[in-house]
N, CA, C and O atoms as a CHARMM CRD file, in Angstrom:
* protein
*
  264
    1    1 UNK  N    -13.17700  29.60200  19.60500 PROA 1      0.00000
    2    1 UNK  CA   -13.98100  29.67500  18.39700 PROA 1      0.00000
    3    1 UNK  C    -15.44700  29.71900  18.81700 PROA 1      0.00000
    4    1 UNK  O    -15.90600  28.64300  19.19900 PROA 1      0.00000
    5    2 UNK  N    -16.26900  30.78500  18.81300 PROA 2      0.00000
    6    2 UNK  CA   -17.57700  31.14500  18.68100 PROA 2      0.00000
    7    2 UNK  C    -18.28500  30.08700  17.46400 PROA 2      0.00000
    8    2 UNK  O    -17.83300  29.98100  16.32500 PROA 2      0.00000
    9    3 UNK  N    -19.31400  29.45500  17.91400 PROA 3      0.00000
   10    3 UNK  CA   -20.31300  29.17800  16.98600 PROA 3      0.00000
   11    3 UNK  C    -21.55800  30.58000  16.43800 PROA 3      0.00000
   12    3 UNK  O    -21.57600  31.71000  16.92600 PROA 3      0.00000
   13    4 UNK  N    -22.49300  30.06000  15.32300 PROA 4      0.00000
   14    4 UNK  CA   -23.96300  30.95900  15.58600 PROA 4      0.00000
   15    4 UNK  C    -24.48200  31.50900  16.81800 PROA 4      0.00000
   16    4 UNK  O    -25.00200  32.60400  17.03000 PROA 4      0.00000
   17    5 UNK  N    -24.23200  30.50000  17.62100 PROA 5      0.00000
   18    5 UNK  CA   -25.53600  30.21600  19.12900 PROA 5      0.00000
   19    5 UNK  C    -24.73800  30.98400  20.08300 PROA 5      0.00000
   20    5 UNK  O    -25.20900  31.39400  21.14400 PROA 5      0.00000
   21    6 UNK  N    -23.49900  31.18700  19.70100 PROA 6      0.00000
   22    6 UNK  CA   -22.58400  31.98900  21.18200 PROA 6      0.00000
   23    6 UNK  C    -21.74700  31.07100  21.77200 PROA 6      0.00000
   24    6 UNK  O    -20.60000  31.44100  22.02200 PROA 6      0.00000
   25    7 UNK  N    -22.07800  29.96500  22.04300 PROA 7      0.00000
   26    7 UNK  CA   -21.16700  28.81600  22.50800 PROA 7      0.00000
   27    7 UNK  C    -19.61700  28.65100  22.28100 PROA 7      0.00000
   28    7 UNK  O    -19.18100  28.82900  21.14400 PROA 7      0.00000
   29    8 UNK  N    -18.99800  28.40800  23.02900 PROA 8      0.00000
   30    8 UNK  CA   -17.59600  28.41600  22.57000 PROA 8      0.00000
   31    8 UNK  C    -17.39800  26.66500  22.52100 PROA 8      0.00000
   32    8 UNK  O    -17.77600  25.89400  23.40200 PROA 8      0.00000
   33    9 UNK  N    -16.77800  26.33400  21.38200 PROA 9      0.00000
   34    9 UNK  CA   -16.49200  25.00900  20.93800 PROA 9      0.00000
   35    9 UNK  C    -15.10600  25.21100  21.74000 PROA 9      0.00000
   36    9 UNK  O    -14.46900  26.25500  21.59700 PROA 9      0.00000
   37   10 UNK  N    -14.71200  24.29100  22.49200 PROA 10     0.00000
   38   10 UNK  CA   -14.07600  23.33400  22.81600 PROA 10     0.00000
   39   10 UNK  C    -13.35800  22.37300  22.07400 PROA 10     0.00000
   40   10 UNK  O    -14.02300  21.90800  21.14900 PROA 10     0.00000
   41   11 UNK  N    -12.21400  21.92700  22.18100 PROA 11     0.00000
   42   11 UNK  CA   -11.17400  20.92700  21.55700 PROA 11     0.00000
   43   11 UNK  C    -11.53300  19.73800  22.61200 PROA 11     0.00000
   44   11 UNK  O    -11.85900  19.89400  23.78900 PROA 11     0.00000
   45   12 UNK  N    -11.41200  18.66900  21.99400 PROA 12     0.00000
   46   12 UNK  CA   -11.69300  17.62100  22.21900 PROA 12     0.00000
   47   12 UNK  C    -11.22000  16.87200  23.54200 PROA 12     0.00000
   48   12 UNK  O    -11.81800  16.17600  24.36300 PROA 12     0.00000
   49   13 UNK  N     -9.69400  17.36500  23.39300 PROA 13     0.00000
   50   13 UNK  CA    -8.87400  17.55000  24.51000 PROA 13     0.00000
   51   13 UNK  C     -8.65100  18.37400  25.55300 PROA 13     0.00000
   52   13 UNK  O     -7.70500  18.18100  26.31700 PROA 13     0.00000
   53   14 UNK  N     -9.27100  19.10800  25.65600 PROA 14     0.00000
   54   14 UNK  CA    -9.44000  19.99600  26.76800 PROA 14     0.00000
   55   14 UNK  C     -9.54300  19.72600  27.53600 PROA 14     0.00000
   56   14 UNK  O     -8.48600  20.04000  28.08400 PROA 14     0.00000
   57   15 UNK  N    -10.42300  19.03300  28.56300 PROA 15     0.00000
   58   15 UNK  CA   -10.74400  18.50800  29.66100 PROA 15     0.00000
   59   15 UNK  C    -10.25400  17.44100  30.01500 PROA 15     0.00000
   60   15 UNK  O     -9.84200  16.74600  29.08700 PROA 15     0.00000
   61   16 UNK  N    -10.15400  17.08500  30.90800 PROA 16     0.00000
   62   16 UNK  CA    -9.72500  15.89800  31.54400 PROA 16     0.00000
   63   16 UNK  C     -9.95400  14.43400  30.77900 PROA 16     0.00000
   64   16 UNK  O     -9.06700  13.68200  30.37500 PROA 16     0.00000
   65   17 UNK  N    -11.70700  14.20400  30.67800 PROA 17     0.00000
   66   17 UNK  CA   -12.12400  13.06400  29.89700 PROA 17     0.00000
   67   17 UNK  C    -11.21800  13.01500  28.46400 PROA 17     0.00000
   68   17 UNK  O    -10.69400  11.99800  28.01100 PROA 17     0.00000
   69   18 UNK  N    -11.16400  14.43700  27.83700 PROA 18     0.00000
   70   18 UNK  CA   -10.76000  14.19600  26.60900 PROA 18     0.00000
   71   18 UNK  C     -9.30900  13.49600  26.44600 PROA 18     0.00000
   72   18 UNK  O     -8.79700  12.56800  25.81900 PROA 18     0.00000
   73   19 UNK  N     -8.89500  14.65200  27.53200 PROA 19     0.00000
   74   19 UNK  CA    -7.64600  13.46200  27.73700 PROA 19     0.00000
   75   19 UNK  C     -6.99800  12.46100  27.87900 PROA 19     0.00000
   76   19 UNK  O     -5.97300  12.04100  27.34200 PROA 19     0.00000
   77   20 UNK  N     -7.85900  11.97400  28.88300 PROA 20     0.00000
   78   20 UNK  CA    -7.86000  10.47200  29.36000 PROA 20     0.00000
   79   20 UNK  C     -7.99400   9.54000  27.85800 PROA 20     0.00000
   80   20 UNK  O     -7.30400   8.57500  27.53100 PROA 20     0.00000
   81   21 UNK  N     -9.05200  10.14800  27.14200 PROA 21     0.00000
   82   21 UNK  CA    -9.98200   9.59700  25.91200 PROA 21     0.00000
   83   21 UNK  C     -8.04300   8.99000  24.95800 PROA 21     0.00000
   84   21 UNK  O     -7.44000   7.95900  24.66300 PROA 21     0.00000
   85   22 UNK  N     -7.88300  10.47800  24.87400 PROA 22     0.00000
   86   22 UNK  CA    -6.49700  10.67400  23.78700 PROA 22     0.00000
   87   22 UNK  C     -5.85200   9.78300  24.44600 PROA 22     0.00000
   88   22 UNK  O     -6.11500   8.70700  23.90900 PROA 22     0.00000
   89   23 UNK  N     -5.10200   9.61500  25.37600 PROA 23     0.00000
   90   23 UNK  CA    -3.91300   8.93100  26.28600 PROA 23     0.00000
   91   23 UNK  C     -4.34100   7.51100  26.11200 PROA 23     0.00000
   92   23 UNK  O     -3.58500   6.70100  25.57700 PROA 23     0.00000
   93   24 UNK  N     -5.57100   7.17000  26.56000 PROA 24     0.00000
   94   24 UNK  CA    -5.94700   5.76200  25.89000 PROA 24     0.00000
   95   24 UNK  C     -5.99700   5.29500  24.57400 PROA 24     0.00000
   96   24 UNK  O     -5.61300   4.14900  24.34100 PROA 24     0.00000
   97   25 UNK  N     -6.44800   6.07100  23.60800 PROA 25     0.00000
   98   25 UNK  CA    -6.11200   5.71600  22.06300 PROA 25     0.00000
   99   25 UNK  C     -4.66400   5.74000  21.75200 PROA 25     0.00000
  100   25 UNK  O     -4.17400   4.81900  21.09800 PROA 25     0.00000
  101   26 UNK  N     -3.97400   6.69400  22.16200 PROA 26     0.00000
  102   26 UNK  CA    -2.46700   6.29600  22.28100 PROA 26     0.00000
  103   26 UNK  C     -1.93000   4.66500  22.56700 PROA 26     0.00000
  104   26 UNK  O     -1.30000   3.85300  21.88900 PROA 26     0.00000
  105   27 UNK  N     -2.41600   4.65300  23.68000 PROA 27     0.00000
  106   27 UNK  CA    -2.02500   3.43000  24.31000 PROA 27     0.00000
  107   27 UNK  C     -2.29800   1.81700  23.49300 PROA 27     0.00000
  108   27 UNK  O     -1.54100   0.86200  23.31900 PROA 27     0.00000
  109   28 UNK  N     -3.92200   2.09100  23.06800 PROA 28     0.00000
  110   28 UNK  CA    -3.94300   1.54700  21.93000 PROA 28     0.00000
  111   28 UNK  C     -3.38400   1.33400  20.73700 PROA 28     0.00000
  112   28 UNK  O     -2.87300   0.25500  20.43900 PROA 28     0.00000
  113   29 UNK  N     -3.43000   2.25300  20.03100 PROA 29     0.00000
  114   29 UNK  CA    -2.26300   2.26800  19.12400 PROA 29     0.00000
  115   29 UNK  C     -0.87100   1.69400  19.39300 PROA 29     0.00000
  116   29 UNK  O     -0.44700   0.75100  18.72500 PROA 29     0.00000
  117   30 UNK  N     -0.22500   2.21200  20.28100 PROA 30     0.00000
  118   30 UNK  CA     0.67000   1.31600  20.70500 PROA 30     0.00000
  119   30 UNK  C      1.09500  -0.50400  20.43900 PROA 30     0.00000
  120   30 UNK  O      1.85200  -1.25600  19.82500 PROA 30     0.00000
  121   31 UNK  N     -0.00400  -0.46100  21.39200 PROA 31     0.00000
  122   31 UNK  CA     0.19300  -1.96600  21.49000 PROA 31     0.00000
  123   31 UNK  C     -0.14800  -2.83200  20.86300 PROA 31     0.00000
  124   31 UNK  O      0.10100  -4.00100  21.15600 PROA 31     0.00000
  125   32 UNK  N     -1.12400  -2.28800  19.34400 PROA 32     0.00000
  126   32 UNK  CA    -1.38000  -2.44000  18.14400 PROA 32     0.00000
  127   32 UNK  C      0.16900  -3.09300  17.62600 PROA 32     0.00000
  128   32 UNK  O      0.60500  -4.23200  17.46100 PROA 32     0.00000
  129   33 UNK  N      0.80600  -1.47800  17.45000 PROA 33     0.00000
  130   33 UNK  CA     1.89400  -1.73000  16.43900 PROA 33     0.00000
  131   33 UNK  C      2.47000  -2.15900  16.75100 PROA 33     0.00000
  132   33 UNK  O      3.41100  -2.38700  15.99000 PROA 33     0.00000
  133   34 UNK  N      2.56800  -2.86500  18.51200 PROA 34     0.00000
  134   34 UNK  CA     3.74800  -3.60200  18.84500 PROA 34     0.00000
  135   34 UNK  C      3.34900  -5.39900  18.85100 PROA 34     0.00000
  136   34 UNK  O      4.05800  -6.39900  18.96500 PROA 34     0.00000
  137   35 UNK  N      2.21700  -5.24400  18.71100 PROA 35     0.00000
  138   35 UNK  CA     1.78200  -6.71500  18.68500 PROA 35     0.00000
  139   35 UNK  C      1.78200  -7.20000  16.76600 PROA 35     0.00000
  140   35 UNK  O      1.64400  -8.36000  16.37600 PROA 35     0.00000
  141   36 UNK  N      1.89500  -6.46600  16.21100 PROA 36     0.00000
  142   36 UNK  CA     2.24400  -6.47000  14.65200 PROA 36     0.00000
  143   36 UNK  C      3.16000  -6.87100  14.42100 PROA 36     0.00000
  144   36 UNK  O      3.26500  -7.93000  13.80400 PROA 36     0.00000
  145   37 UNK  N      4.45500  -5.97500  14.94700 PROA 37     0.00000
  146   37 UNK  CA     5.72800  -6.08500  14.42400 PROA 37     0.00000
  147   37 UNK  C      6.19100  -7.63500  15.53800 PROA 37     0.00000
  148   37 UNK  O      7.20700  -8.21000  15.14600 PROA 37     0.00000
  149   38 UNK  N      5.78800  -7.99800  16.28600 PROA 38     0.00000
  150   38 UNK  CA     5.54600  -9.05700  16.59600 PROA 38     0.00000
  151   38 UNK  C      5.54200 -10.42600  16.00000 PROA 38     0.00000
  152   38 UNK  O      6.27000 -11.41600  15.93000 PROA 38     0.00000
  153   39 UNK  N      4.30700  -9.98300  15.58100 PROA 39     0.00000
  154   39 UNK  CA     3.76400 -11.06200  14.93400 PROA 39     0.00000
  155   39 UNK  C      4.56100 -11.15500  13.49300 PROA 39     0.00000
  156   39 UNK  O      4.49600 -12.20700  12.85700 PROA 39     0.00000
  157   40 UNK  N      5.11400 -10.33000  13.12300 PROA 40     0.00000
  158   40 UNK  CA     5.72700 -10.25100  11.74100 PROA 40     0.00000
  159   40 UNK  C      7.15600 -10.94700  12.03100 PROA 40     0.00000
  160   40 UNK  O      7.71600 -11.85500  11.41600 PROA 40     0.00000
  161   41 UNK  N      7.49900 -10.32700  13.00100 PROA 41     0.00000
  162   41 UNK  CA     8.76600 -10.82200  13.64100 PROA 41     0.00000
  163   41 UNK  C      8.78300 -12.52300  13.69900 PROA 41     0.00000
  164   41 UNK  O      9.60000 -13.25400  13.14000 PROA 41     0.00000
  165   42 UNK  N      7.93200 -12.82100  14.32500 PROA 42     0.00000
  166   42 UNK  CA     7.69700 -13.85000  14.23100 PROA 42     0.00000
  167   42 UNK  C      7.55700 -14.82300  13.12900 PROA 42     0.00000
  168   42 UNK  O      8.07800 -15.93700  13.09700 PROA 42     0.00000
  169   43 UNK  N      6.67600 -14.20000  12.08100 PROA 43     0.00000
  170   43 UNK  CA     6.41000 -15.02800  10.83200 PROA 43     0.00000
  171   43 UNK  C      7.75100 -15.10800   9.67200 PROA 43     0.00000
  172   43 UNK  O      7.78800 -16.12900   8.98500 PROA 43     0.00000
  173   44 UNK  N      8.71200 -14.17500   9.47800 PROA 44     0.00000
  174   44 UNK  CA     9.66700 -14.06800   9.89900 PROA 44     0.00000
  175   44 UNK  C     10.76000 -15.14000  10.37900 PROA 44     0.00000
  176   44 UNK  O     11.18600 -15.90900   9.51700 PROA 44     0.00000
  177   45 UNK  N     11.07600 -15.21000  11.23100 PROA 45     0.00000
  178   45 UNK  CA    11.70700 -15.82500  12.01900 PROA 45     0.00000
  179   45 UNK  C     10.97700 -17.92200  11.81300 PROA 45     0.00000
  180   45 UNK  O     11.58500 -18.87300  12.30500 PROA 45     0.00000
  181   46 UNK  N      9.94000 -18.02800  11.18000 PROA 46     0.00000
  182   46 UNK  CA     9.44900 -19.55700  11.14100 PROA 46     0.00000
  183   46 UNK  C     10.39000 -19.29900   9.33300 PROA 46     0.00000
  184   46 UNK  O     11.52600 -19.76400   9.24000 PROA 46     0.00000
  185   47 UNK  N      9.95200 -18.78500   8.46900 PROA 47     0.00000
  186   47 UNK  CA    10.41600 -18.59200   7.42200 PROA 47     0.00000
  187   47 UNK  C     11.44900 -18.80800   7.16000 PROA 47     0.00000
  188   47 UNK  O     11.61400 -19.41900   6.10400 PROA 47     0.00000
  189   48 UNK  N     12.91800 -18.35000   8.13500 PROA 48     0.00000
  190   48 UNK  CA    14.32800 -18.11500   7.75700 PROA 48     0.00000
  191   48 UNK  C     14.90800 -19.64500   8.38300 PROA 48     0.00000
  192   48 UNK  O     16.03900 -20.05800   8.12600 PROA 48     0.00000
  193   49 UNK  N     13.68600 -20.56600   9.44800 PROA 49     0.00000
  194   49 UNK  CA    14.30400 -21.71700  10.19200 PROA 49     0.00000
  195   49 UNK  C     13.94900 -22.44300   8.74500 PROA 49     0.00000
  196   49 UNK  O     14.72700 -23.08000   8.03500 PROA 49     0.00000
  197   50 UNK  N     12.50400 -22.15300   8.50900 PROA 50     0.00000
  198   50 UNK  CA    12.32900 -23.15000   7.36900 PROA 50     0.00000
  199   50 UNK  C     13.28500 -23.63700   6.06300 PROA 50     0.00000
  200   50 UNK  O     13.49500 -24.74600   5.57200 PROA 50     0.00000
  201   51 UNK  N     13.84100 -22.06200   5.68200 PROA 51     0.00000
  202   51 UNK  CA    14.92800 -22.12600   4.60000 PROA 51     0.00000
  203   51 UNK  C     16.13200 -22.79100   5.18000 PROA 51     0.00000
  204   51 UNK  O     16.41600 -23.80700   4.54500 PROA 51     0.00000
  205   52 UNK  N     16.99600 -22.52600   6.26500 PROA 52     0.00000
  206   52 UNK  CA    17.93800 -22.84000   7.02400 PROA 52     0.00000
  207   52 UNK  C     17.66000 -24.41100   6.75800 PROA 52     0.00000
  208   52 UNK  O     18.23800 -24.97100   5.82700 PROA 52     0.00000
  209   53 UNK  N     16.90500 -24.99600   7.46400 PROA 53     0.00000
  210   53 UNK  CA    16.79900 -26.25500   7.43700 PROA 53     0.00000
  211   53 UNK  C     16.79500 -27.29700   5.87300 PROA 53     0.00000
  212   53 UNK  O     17.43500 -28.25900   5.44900 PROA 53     0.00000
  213   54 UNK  N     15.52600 -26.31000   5.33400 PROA 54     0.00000
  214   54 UNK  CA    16.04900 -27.07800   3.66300 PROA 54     0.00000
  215   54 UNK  C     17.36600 -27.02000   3.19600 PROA 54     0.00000
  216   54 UNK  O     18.01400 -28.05500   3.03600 PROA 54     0.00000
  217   55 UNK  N     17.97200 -25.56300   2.88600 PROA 55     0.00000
  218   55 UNK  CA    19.46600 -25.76700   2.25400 PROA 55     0.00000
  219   55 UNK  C     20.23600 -26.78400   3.64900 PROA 55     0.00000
  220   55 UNK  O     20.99100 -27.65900   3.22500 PROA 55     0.00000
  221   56 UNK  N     20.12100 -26.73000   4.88000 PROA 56     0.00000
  222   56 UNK  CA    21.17800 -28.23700   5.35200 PROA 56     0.00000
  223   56 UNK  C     20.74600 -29.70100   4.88600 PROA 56     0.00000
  224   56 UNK  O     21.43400 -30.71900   4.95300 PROA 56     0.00000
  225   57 UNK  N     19.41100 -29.56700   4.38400 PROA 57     0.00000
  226   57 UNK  CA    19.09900 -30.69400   4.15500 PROA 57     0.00000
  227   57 UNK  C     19.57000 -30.69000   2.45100 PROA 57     0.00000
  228   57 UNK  O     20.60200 -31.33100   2.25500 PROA 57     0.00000
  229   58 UNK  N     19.23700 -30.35000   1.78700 PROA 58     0.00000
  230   58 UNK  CA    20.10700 -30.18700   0.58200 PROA 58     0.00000
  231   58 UNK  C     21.22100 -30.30800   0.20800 PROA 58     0.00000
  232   58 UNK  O     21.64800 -30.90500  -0.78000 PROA 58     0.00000
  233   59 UNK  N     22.08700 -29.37800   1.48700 PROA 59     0.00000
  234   59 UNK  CA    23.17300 -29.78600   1.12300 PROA 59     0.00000
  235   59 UNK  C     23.73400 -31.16900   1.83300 PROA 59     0.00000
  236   59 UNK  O     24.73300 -31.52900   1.21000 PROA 59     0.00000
  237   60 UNK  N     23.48700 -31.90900   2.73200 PROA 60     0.00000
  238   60 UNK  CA    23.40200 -33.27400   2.94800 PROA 60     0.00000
  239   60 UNK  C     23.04200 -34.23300   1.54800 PROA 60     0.00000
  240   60 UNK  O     23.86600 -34.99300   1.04000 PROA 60     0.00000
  241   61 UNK  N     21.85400 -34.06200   1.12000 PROA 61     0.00000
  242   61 UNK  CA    21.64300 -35.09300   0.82500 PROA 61     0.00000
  243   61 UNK  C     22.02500 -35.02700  -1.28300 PROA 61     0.00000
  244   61 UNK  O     22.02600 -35.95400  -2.09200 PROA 61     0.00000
  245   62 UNK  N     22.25400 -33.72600  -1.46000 PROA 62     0.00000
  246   62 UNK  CA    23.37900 -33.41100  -2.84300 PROA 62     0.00000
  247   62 UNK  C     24.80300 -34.83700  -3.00600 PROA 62     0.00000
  248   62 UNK  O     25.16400 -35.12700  -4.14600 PROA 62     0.00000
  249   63 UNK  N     25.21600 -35.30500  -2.22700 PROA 63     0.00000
  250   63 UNK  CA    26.08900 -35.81800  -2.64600 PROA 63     0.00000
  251   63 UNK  C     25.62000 -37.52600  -2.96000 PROA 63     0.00000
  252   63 UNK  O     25.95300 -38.16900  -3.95500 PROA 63     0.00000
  253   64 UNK  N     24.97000 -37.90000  -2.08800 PROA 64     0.00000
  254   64 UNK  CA    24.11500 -38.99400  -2.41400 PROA 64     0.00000
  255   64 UNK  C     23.37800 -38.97500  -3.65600 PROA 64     0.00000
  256   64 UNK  O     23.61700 -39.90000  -4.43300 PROA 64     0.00000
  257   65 UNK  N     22.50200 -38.07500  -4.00800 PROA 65     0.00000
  258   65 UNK  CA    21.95000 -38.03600  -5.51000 PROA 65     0.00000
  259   65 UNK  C     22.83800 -37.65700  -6.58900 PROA 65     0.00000
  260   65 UNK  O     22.56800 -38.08300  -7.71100 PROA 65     0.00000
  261   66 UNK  N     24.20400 -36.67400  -6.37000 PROA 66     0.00000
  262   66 UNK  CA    25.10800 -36.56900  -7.16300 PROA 66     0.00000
  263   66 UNK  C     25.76500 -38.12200  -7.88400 PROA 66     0.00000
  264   66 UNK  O     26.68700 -38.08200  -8.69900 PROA 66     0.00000
């Protein structure tokens, strides 16, 4: 692609740097979404002990207040 001036524009990725540039935002991204689903995983996982534990405790202590 020609500009006004004659210059030929270039993609971002073309060269080496750009590449490197892309391959690292990749990488980023990455470990973004894996430190997310992570962390979700996680929040998650405190949530389902928390319930677990109330209904055993519930159901323990149902017959005493029954």
């Amino acid at each position: 692609m020609s500009t006004s001036t004659g210059f030929k524009r270039s993609s971002p990725w073309s060269d080496g740097l750009g590449r490197a540039a892309m391959r690292g935002l990749q990488f980023l991204i990455l470990i973004t979404v894996i430190a997310l689903l992570l962390y979700g995983l996680l929040a998650i996982k405190v949530v389902v002990m928390a319930l677990l534990i109330a209904l055993i405790l519930a159901s323990a202590v149902r017959p005493v207040v029954a």
